[in-house]
N, C-alpha and C positions, 0 to 999 in steps of 0.2 A: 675932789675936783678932777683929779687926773684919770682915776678910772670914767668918770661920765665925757672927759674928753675921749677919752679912747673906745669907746663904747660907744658915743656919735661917728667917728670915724669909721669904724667897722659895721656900723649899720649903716651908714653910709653907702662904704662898699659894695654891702649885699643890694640894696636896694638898687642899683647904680652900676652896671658890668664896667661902661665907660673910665667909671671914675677908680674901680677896683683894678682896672686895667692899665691906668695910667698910676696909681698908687705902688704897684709893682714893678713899673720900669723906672719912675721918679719920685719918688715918695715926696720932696720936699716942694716941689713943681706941682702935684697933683694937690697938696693939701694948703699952700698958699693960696692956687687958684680958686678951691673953695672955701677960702675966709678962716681957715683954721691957722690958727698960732699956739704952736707949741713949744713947752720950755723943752732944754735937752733932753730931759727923763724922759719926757714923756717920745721924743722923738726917737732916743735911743728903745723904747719900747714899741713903737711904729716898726722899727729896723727888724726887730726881734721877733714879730709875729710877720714880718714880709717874709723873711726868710726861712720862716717854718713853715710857710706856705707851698714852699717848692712847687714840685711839676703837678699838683694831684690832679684826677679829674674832675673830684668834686670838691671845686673849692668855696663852691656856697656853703657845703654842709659845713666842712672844718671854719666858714666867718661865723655862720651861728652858735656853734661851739665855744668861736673865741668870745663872742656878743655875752654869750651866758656866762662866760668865766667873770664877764666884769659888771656881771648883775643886770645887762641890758637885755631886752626880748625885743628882737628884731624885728617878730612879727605880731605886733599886736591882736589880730585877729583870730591867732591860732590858739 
């Protein structure tokens, strides 16, 4: 369960600049407001992939990377 939560999240993200935008300045603010509840772990692992995020410029490529680490395909089509 927890990887398909965090794998909704992250696709999420990608799909969504807004909300990936607001996941990195408030994580717990951005993901309340979309209906997501998560236990510690899984927040403390929200924490862990924001901040490996840092400045890059492509930070679609590194969501889809994270998406596949947790078994998700972001983009179904592809």
């Amino acid at each position: 369960m927890r990887n398909e939560m965090i794998g909704a999240i992250v696709r999420r993200a990608i799909e969504h600049p807004e909300f990936r935008k607001r996941l990195v300045e408030n994580p717990q603010d951005a993901l309340t407001s979309h209906g997501f509840a998560l236990e510690d772990s899984e927040m403390a692992e929200i924490e862990r992939i924001r901040t490996s995020m840092g400045d890059s410029d492509d930070t679609e490529k590194r969501l889809v990377s994270i998406a596949e680490e947790y078994g998700v395909r972001p983009r179904p089509n592809e």
